[in-house]
Backbone as a ProteinNet text record, in pm:
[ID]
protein_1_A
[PRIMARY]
XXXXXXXXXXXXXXXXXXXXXXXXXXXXXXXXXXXXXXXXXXXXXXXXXXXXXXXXXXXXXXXXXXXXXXXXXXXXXXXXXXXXXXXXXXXXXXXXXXXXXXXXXXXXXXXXXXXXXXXXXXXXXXXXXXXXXXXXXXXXXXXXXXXXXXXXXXXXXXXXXXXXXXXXXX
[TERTIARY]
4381	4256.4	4214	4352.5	4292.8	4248.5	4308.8	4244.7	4093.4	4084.5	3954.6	3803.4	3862.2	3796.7	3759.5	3871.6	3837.6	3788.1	3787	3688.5	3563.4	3510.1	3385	3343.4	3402.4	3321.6	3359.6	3399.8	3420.9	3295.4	3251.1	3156	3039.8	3020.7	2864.8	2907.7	3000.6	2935.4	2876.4	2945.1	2913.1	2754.5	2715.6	2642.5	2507.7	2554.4	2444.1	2454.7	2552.1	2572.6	2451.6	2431.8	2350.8	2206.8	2192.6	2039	1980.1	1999.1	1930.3	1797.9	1734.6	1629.5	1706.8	1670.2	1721.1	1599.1	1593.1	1478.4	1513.8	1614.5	1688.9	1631.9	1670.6	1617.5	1477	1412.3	1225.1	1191.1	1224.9	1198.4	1235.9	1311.9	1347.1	1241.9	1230.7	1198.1	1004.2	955.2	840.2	869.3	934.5	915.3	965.3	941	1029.2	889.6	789.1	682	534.6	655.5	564.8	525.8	486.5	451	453.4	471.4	466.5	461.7	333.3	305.6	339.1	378.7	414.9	318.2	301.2	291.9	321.2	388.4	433.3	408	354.4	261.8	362.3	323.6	318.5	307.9	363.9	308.8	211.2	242.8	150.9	244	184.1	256.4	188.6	181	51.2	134.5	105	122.8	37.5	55.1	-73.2	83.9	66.8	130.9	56.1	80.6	7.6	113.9	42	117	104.5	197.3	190.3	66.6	15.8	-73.6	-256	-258.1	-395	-402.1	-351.8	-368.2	-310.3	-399.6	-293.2	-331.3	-206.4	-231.1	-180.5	-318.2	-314.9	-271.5	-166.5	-102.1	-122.9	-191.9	-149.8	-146.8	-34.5	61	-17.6	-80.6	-89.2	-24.4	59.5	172.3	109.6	109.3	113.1	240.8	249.8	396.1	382.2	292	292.4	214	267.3	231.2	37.7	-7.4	-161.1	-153.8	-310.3	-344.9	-270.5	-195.7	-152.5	-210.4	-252.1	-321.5	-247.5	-272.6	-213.4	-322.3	-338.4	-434	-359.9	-404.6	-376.9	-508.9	-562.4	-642.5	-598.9	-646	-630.2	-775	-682.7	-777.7	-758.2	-827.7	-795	-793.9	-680	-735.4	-744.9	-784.8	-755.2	-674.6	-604.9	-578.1	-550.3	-648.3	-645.7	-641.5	-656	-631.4	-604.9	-452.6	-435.3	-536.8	-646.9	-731.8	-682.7	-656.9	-652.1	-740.4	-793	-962	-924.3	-908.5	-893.4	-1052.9	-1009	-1130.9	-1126.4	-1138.1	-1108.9	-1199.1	-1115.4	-1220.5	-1209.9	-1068.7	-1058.6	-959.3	-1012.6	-911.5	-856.9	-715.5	-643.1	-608.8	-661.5	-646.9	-585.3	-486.9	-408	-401.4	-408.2	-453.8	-362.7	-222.9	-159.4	-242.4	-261.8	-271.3	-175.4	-207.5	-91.5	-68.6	-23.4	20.4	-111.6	-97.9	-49.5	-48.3	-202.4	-236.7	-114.3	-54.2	-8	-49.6	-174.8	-242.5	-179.6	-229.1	-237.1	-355.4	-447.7	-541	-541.9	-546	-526.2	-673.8	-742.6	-910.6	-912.9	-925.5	-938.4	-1110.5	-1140.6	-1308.9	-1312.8	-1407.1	-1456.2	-1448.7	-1407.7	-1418.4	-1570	-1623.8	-1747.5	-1738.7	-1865.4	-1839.6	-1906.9	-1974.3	-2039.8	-1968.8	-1801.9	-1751.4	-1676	-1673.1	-1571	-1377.9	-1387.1	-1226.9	-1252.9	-1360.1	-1363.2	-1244.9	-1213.6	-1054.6	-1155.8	-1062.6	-1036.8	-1030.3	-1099.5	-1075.6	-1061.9	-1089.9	-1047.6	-945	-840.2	-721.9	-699	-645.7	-607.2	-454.6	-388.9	-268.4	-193.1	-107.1	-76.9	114.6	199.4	307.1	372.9	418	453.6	664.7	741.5	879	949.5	964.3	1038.1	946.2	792.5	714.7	562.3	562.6	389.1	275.4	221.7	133.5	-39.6	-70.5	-203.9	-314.4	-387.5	-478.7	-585.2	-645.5	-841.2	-906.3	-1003.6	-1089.1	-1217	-1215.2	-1315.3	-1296	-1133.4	-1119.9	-1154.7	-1145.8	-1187.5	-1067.4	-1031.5	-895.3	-887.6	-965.6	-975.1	-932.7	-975.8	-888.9	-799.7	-747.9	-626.9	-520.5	-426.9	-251.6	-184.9	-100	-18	97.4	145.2	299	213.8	83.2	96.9	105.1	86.8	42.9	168.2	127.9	275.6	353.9	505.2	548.2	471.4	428.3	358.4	256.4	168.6	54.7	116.7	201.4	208.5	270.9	343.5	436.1	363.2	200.4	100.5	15.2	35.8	-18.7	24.6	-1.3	89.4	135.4	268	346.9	461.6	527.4	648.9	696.2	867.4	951.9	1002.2	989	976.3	1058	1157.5	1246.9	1260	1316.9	1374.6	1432.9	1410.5	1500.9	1522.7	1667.6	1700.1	1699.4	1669.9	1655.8	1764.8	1871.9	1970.5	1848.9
-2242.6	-2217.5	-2071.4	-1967.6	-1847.7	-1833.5	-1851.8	-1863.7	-1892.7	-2028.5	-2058.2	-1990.2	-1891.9	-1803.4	-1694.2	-1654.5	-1525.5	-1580.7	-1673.3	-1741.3	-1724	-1805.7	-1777.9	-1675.7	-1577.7	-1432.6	-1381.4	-1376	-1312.9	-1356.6	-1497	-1543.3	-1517.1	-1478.6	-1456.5	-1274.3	-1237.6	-1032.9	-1006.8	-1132.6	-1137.5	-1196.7	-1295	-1334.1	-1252.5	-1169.5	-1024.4	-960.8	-901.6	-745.6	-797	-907.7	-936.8	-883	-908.2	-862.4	-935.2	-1057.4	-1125	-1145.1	-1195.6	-1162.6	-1251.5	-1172.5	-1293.4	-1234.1	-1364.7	-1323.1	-1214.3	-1143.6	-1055	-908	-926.4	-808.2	-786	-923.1	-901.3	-844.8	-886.2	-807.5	-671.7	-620.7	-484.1	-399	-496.2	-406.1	-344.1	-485.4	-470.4	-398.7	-342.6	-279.4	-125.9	-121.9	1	86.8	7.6	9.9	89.7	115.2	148.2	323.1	359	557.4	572.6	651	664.4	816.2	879.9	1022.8	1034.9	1104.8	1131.5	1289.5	1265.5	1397.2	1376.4	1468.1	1486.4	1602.2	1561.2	1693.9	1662.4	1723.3	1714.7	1580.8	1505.1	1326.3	1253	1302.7	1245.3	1228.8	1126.1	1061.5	1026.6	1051.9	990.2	966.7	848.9	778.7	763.6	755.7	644.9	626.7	490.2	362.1	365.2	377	302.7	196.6	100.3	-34.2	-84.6	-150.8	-159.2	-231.6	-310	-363.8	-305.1	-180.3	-110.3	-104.5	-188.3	-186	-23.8	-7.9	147.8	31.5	109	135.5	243.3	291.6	438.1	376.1	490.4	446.2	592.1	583.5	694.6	693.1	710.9	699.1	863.7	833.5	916.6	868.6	1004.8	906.7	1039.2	978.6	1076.1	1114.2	1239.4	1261.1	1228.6	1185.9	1208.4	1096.1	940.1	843	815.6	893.4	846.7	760.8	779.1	656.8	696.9	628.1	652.9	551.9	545.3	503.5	510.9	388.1	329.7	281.1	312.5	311.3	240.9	125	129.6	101.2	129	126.5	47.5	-48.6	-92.5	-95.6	-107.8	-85	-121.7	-48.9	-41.9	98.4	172.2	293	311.4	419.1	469.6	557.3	621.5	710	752.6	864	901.4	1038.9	1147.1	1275.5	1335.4	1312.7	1378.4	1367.3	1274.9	1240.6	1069.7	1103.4	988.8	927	803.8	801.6	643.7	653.5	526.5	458.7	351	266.2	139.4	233.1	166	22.7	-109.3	-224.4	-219.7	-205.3	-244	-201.9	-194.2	-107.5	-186	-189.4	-265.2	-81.4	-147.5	-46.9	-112.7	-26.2	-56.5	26.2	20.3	150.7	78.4	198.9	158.9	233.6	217.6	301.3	305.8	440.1	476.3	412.2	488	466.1	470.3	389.9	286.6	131.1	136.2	8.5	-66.6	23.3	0.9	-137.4	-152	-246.8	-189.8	-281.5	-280.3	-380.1	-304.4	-349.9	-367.1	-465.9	-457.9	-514.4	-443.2	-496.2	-468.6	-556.4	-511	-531.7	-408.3	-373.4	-372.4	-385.5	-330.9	-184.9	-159.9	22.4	46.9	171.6	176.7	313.3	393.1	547.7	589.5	547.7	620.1	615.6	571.3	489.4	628.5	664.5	777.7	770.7	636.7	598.1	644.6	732.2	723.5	850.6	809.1	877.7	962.8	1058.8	1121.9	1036.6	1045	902.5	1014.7	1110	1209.7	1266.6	1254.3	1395.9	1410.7	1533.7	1613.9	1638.5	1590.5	1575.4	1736.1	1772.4	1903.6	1898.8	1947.9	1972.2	2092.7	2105	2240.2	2207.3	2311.3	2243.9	2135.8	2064.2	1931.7	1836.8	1910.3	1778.8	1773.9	1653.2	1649	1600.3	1700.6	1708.7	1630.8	1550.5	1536.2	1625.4	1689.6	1771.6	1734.4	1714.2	1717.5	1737.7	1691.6	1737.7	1792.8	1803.1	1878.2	2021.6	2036.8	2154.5	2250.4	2377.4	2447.5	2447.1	2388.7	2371.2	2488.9	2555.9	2654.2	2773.1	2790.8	2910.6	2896.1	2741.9	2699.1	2714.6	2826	2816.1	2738.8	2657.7	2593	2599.1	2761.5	2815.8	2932.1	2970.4	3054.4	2996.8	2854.4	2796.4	2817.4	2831.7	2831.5	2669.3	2710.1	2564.2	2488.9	2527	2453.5	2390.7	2444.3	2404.6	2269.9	2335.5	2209.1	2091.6	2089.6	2002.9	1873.4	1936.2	1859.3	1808.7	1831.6	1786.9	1671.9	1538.9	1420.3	1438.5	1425.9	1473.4	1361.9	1394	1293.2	1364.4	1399.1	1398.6	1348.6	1467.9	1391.8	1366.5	1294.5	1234.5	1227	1338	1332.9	1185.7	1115.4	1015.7	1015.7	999.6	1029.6	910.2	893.2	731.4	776.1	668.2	658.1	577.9
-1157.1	-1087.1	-1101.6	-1118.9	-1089.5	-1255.6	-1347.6	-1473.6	-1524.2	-1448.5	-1493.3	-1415.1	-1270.5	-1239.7	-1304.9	-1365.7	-1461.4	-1562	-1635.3	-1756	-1701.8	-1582.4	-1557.6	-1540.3	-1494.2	-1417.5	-1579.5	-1683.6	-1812.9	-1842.3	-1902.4	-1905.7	-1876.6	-1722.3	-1659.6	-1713.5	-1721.4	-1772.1	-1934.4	-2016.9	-2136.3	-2176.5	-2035.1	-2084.3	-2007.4	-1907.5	-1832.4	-1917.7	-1969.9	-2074.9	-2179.1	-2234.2	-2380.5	-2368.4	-2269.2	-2191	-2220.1	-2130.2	-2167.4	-2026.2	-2014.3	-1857.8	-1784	-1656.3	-1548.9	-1439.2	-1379.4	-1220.2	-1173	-1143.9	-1051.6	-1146.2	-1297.3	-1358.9	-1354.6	-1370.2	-1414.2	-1317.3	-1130.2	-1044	-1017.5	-1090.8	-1055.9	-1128.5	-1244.3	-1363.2	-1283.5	-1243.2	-1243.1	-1027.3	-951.9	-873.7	-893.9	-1040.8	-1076.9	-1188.5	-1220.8	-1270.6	-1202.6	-1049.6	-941	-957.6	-916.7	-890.8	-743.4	-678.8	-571	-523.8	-488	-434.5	-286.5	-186.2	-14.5	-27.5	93.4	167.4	319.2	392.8	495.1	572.8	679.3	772	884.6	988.3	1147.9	1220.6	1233.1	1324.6	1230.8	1071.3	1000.3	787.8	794	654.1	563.6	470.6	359.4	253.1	157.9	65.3	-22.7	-174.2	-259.2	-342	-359.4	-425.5	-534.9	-654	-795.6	-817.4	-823.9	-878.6	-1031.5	-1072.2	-1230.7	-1285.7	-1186.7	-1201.7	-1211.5	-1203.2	-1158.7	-1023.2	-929.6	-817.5	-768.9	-640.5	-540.7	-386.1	-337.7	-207.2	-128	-29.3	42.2	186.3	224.7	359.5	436.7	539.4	606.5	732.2	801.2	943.7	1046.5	1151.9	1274.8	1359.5	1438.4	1575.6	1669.2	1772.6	1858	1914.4	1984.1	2045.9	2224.4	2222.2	2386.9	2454.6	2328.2	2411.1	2407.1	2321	2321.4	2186.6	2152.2	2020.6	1892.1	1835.1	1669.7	1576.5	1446.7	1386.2	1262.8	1208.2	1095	977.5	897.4	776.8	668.9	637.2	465	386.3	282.8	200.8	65.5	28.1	-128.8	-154.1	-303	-410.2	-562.8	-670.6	-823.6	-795	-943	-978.9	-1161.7	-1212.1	-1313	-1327	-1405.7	-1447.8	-1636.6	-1653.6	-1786	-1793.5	-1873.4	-1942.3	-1787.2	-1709.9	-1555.4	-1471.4	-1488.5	-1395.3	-1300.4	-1175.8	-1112.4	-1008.2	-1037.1	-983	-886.7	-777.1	-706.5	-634.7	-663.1	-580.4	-503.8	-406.5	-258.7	-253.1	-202.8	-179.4	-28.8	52.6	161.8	220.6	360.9	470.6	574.7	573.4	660.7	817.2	926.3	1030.9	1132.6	1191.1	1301.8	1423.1	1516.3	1672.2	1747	1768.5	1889.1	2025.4	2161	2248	2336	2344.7	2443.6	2627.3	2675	2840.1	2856.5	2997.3	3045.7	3000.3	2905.2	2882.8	2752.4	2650.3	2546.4	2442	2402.1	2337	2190.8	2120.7	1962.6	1889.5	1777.5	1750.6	1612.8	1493.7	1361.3	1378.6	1223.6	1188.7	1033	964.2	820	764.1	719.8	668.5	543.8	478.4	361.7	328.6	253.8	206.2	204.9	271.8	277.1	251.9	124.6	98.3	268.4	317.4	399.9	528.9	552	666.7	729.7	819.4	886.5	807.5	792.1	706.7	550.8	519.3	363.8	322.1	182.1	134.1	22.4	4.9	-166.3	-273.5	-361.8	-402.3	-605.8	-604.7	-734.8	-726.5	-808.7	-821.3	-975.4	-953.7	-1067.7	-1102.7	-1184	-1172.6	-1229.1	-1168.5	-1171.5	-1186.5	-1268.4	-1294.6	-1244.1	-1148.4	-1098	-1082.4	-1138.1	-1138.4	-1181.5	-1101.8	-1092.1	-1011.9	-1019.7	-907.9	-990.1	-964.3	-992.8	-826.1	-861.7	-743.4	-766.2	-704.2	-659.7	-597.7	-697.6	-630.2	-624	-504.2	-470	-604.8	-677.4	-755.4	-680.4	-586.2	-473.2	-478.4	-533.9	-515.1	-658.4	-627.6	-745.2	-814.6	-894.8	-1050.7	-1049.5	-1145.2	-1218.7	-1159.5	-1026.1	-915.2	-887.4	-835.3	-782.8	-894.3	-863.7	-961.1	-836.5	-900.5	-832	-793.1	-863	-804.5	-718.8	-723.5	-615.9	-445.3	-480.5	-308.9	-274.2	-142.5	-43.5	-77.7	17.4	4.6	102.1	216.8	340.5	281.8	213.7	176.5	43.2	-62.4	-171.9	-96.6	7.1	115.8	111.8	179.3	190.3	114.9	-20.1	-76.2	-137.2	-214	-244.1	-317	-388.2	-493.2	-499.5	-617.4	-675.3	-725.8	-769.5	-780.6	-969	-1035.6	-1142.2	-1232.8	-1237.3	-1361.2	-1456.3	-1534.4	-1667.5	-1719	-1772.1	-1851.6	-1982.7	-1994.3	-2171.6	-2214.8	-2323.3	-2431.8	-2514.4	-2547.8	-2648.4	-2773.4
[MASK]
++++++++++++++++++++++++++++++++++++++++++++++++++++++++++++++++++++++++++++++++++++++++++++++++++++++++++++++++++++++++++++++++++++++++++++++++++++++++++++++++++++++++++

């Protein structure tokens, strides 16, 4: 019995090692296809998701510390991205409002993306290489003035950025 255990488990590594697909790999492969920018403030979190698909989604977390309203945003969409230009376009906004004491409600409402809506995003960046990070910058902003090792760290903190990975190919 213990024999024909090790036959099988010999078996299933010979027949993983070949590379051959399995469900378990296709899913990794394609949640690995993902990009993912953060920025991190004060009681506040921002995200944009590029998905392999064209799709993004924008997440951005308000908490309060003292028990009032926190607000939960996600935004999807399509985006582009070509020559370090990344251009998202918002269809729709998923919104969430906890309130605070006493009443403690919770309110989810999902809208249409509207340019003219108080929820409207950045929807231009400029992709910027600074170190070991690539940063999302405003195209609102002036490029051309902006160096990106002179910003403070506080300031690049906040800005959305990733973490960027060398990978070697045999």
């Amino acid at each position: 019995m213990k024999n024909l255990f090790n036959i099988v488990i010999a078996v299933l590594g010979i027949y993983i090692s070949n590379g051959q697909p399995t469900e378990l790999g296709n899913n990794f492969l394609k949640k690995s296809d993902t990009i993912s920018y953060k920025s991190i403030g004060f009681n506040n979190y921002r995200e944009i998701i590029l998905l392999h698909n064209a799709d993004f989604i924008r997440i951005e977390n308000n908490i309060s510390d003292y028990g009032g309203k926190s607000t939960f945003e996600k935004h999807y969409g399509k985006y582009e991205l070509s020559d370090s230009i990344l251009r998202l376009k918002p269809e729709r906004v998923e919104l969430k409002t906890y309130t605070g004491k006493p009443e403690q409600k919770s309110f989810t409402e999902v809208i249409d993306y509207n340019l003219d809506s108080e929820k409207k995003i950045t929807t231009v960046f400029i992709l910027k290489n600074y170190k070991s990070f690539q940063y999302l910058i405003p195209a609102e902003y002036d490029i051309k003035k902006i160096r990106i090792e002179k910003l403070s760290d506080i300031i690049r903190k906040r800005l959305f950025s990733r973490k960027i990975v060398n990978r070697t190919t045999d």
